[in-house]
C-alpha distance (Angstrom), angle and dihedral (degrees) to the residues before:
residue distance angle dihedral
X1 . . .
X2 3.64 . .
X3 3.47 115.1 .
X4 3.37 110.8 164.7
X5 3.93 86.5 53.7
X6 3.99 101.3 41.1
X7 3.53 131.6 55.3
X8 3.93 105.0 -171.9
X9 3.77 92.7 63.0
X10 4.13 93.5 66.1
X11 3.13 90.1 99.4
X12 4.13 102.8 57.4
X13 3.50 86.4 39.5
X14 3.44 92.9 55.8
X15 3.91 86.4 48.7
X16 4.04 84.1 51.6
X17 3.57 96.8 48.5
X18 3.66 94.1 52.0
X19 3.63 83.6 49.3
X20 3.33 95.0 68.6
X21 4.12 96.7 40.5
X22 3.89 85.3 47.7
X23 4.04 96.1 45.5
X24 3.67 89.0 42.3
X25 3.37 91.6 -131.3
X26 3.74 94.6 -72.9
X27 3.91 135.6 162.1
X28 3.53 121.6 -169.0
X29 4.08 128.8 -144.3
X30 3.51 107.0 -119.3
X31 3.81 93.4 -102.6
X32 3.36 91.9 64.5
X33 4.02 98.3 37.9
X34 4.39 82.5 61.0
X35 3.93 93.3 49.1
X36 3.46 95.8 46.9
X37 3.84 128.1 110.1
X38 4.13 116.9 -126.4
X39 3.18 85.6 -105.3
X40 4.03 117.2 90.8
X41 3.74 106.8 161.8
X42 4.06 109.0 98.2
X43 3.45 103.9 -143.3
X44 4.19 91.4 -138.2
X45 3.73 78.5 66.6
X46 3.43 96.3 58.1
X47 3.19 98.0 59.9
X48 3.71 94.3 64.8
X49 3.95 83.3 44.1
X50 3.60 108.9 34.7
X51 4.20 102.8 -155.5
X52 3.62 117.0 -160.4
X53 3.91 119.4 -126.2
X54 4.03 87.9 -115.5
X55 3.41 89.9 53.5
X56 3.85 105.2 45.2
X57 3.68 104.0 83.8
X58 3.90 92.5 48.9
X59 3.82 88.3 54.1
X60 3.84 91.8 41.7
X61 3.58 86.3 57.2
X62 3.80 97.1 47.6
X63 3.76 90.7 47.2
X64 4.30 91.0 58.4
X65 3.88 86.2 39.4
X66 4.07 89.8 63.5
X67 3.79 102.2 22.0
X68 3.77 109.2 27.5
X69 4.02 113.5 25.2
X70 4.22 113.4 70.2
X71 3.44 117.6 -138.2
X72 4.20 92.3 -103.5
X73 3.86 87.1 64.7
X74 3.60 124.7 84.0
X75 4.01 122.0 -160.0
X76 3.74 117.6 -135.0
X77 3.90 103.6 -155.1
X78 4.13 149.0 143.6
X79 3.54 116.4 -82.1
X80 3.43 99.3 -143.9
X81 3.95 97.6 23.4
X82 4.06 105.9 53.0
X83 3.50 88.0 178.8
X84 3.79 91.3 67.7
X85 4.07 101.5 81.5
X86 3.68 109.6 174.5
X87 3.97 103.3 170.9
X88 3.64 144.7 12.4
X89 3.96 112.0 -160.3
X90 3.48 137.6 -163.5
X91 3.77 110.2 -128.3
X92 3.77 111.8 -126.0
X93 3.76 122.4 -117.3
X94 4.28 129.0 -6.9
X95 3.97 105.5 -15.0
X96 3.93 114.0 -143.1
X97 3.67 136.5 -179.6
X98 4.26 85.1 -77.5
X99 3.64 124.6 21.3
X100 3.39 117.2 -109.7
X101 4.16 125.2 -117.8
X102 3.61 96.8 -90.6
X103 3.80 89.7 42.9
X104 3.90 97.0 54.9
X105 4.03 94.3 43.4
X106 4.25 84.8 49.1
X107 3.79 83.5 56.8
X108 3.75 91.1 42.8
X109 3.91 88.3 54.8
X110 3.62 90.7 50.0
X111 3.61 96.5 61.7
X112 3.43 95.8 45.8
X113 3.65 94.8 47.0
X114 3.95 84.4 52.3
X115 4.05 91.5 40.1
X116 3.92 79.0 55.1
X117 3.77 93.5 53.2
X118 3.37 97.3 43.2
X119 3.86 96.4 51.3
X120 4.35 83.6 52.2
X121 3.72 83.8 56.3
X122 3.28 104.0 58.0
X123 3.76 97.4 45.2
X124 3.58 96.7 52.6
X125 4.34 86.4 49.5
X126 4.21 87.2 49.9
X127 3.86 87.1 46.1
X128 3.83 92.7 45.4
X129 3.88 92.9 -121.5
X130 3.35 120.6 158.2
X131 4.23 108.8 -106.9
X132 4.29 123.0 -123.7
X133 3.59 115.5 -122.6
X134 3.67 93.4 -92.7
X135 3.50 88.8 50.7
X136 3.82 101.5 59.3
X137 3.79 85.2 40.4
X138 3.45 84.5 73.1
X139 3.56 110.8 35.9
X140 4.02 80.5 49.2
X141 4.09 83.0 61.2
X142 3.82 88.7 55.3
X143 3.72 96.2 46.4
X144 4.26 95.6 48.2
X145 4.21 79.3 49.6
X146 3.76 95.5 48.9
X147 3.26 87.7 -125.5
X148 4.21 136.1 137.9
X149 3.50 127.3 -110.6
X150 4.08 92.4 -153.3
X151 3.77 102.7 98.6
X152 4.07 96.5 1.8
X153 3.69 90.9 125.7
X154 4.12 93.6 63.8
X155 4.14 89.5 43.8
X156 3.73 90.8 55.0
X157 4.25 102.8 128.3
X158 3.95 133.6 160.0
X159 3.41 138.0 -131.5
X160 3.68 140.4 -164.3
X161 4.00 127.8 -134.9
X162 3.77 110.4 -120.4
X163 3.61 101.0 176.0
X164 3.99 94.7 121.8
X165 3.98 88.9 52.0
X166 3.73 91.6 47.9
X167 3.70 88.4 45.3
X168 4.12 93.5 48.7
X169 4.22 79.7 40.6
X170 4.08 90.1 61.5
X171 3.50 91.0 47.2
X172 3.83 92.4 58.6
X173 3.94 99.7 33.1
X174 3.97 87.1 73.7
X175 3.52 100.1 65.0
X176 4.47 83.0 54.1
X177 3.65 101.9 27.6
X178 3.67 93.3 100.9
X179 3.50 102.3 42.4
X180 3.91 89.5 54.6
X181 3.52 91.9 44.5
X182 3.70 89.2 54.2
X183 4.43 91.1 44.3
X184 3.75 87.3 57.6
X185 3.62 91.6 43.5
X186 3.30 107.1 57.4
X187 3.73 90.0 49.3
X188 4.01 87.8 63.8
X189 4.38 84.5 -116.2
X190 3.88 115.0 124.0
X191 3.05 122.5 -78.9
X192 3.74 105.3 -133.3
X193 4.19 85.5 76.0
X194 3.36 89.4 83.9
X195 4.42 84.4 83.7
X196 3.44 88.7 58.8
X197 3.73 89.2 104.7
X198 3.60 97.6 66.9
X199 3.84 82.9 69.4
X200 4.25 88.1 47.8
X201 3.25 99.3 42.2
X202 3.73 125.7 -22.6
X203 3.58 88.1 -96.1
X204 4.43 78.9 -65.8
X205 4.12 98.4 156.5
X206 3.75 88.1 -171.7
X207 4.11 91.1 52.4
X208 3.48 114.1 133.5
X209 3.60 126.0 -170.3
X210 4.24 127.8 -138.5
X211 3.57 85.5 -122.1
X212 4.13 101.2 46.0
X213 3.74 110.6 -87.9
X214 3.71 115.9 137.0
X215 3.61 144.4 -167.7
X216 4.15 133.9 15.7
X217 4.54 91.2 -42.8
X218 3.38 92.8 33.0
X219 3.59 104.2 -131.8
X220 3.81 117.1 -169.9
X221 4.24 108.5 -134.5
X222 3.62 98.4 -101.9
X223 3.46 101.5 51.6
X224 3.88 86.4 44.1
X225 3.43 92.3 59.3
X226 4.28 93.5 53.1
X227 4.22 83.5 64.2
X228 4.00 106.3 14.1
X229 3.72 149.7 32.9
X230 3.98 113.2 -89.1
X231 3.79 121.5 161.6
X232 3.53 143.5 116.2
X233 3.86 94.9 -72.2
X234 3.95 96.2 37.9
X235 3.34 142.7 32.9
X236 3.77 121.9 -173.7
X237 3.61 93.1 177.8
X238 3.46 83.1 84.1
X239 3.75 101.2 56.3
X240 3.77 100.2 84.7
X241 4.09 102.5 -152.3
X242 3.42 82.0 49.4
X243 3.39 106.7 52.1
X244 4.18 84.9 43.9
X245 3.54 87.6 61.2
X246 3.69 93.5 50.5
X247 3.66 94.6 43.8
X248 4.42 84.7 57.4
């Protein structure tokens, strides 16, 4: 995600944050994930965490990215309406940390095959024909997501289930919690930032971005080196109370 090295994402990682506030942090045995309603966000919750209506399908969505979908499924969804869902696939073959070549251009094909179907859709509704099965499946998705089927087939994105790396990331936060907690604190900032890194890096202190960042916050080097020590014999980025402390 990179926050601490780009500013036009604040806003879905604010939605992500409050994700985790909202969810409480939560992950579900499968048992409980199949009985479940679509509906995640307890409402005692939101009282602590009041969500506005334009926000709740976005957070919705973020809470079944990290607590419901595995990392061998990949969401089929709107862009710009997260509420529209319009497939849940089964990744082919042995799913790793990163997909491999042939796994990221099956995904590709997937969402042009759907950007395909999509686009059929919405001619036959301008022409007033009368849509397949398959077809009102879909525009049946967009309606449940308050969505709009009138450029759907450009806003057609993906996204991967993390909810074993958040799970393996909740393990690990508990030994740093505190610490964080305390960083932020001490700066007079709230404390609740110190979850930001399961949005970073699943609380990963050997993550490294394709770009540069390192470690659990994901500092890129020269914004490191305004708050920490980063050069070729050390690399503070690395140390994750830290790091914490820089990031407050």
């Amino acid at each position: 995600m990179g926050i601490m090295r780009c500013h036009r994402n604040r806003t879905v990682v604010g939605i992500i944050v409050g994700t985790f506030l909202i969810c409480g942090m939560f992950i579900q045995s499968e048992a409980t994930a199949n009985q479940q309603s679509t509906h995640l966000i307890d409402p005692g919750q939101e009282e602590l965490f009041p969500l506005p209506a334009s926000l709740r399908p976005a957070v919705e969505f973020w809470c079944k990215t990290f607590s419901e979908w595995r990392m061998d499924q990949v969401v089929l969804h709107d862009e710009e309406h997260l509420g529209v869902i319009y497939r849940i696939l089964e990744i082919p073959g042995p799913v790793d940390e990163g997909l491999t070549v042939s796994q990221r251009q099956w995904v590709r094909s997937q969402e042009t095959l759907l950007a395909s179907e999509l686009s059929s859709v919405y001619s036959d509704l301008a022409a007033g024909r009368r849509l397949d099965k398959d077809g009102q499946e879909l525009a049946n998705a967009i309606e449940r997501g308050n969505g709009r089927i009138e450029g759907a087939s450009g806003r057609v994105r993906s996204q991967r289930g993390v909810r074993e790396r958040f799970l393996r990331g909740l393990e690990i936060s508990g030994g740093y919690i505190d610490w964080f907690r305390e960083a932020f604190r001490s700066q007079g900032l709230p404390e609740d930032l110190a979850y930001l890194p399961h949005v970073e890096s699943s609380f990963s202190n050997s993550a490294k971005s394709s770009v540069g960042a390192a470690g659990m916050w994901q500092f890129m080097p020269s914004t490191a080196r305004l708050f920490m020590t980063v050069d070729s014999a050390v690399d503070e980025r690395l140390n994750p109370v830290t790091a914490a402390r820089s990031a407050a």
